[in-house]
C-alpha positions as CSV (number, residue, x, y, z in Angstrom):
1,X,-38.6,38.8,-23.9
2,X,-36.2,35.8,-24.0
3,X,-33.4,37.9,-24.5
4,X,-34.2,39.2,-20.8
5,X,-34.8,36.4,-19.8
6,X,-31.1,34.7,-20.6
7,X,-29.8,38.5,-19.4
8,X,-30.9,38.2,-16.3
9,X,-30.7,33.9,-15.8
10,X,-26.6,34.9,-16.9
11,X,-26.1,37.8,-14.0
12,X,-28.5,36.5,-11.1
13,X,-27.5,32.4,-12.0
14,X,-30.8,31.2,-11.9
15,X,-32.1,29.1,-15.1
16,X,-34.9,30.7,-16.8
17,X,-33.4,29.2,-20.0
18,X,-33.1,25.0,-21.4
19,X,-29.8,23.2,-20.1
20,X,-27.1,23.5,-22.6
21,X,-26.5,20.1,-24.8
22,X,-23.1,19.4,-23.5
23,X,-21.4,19.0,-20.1
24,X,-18.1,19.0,-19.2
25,X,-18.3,15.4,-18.5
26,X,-18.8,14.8,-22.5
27,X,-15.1,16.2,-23.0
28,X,-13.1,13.6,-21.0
29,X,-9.5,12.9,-21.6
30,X,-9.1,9.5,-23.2
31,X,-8.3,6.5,-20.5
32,X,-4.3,6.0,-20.3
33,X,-3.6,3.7,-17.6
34,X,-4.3,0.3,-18.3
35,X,-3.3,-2.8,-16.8
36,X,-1.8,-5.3,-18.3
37,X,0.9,-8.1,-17.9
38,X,5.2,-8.6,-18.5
39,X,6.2,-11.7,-19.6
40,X,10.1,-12.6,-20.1
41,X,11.2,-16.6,-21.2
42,X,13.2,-16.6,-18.0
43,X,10.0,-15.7,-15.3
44,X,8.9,-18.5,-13.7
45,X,4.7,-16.6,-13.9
46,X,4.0,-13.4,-15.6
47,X,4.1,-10.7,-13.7
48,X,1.3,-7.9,-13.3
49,X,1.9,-4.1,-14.1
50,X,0.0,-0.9,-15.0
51,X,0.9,0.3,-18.3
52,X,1.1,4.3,-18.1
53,X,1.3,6.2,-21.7
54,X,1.5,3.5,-24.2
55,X,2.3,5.3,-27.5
56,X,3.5,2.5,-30.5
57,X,7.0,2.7,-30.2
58,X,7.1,3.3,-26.2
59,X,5.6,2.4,-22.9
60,X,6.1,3.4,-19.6
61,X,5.1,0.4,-17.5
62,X,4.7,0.1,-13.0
63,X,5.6,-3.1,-11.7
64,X,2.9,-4.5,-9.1
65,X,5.8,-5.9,-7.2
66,X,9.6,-4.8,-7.0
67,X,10.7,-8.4,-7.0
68,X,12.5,-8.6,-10.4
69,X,16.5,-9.2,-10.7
70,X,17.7,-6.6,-13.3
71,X,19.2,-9.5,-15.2
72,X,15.8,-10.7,-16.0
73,X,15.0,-7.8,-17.5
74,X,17.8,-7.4,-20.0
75,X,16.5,-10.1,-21.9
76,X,13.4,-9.5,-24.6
77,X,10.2,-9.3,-22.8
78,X,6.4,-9.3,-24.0
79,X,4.2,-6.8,-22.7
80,X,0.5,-7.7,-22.9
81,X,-2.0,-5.2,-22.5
82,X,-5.1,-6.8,-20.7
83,X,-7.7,-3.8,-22.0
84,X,-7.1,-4.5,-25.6
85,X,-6.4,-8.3,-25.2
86,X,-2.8,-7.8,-27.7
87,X,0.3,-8.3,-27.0
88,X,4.0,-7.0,-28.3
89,X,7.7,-7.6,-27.7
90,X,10.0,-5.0,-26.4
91,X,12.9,-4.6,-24.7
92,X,13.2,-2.5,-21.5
93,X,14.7,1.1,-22.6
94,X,15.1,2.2,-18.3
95,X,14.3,1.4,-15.1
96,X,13.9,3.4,-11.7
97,X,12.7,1.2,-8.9
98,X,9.7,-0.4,-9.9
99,X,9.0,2.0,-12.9
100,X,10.3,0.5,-16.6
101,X,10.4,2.1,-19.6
102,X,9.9,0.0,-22.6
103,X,10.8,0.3,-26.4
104,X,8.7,-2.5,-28.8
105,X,10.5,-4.1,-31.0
106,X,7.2,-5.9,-32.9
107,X,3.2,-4.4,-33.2
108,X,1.0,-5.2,-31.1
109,X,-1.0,-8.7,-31.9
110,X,-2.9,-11.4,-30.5
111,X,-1.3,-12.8,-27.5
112,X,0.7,-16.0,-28.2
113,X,0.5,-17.5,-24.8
114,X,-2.3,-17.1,-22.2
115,X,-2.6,-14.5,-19.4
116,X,-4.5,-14.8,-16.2
């Protein structure tokens, strides 16, 4: 009789039968946007930014505020990442407004300065 049952739950859409043990909400993509901090010897604070697909050489970061000269950002930057509290050096690779695209030039490791 439970095979009728979870024939005809399946065509009419009612649930005669127990929930499945999953839900789509178990399967979520991982978290990718994080916020963080970019820090350069020549900026007077450090300025706050999104960091959009971090990957361990690579990051593509999104300036809070378009304020920044393009001469301050030739120079070696660090890029701290506020989510896991670590920080790296890098150098930007592009820039399109207030979208960067970074390339590290050292791992990620604990912060050598403090961050708000």
């Amino acid at each position: 009789m439970t095979i009728w049952n979870s024939l005809v739950s399946s065509i009419t859409g009612s649930e005669a039968g127990p929930k499945p043990p999953f839900s789509p909400s178990d399967f979520r993509q991982p978290r990718r946007v994080k916020e963080g901090y970019l820090w350069g010897e020549s900026f007077i604070m450090p300025r706050g930014c999104t960091i959009r697909d971090m990957s361990p050489l690579t990051a593509e970061i999104v300036l809070w505020h378009d304020d920044l000269k393009p001469h301050l950002l030739a120079r070696p930057l660090k890029l701290f990442s506020s989510l896991d509290g670590k920080e790296a050096d890098c150098v930007m690779a592009s820039r399109q407004g207030n979208l960067i695209s970074v390339r590290f030039t050292s791992a990620l490791r604990a912060p050598t300065r403090r961050y708000p």
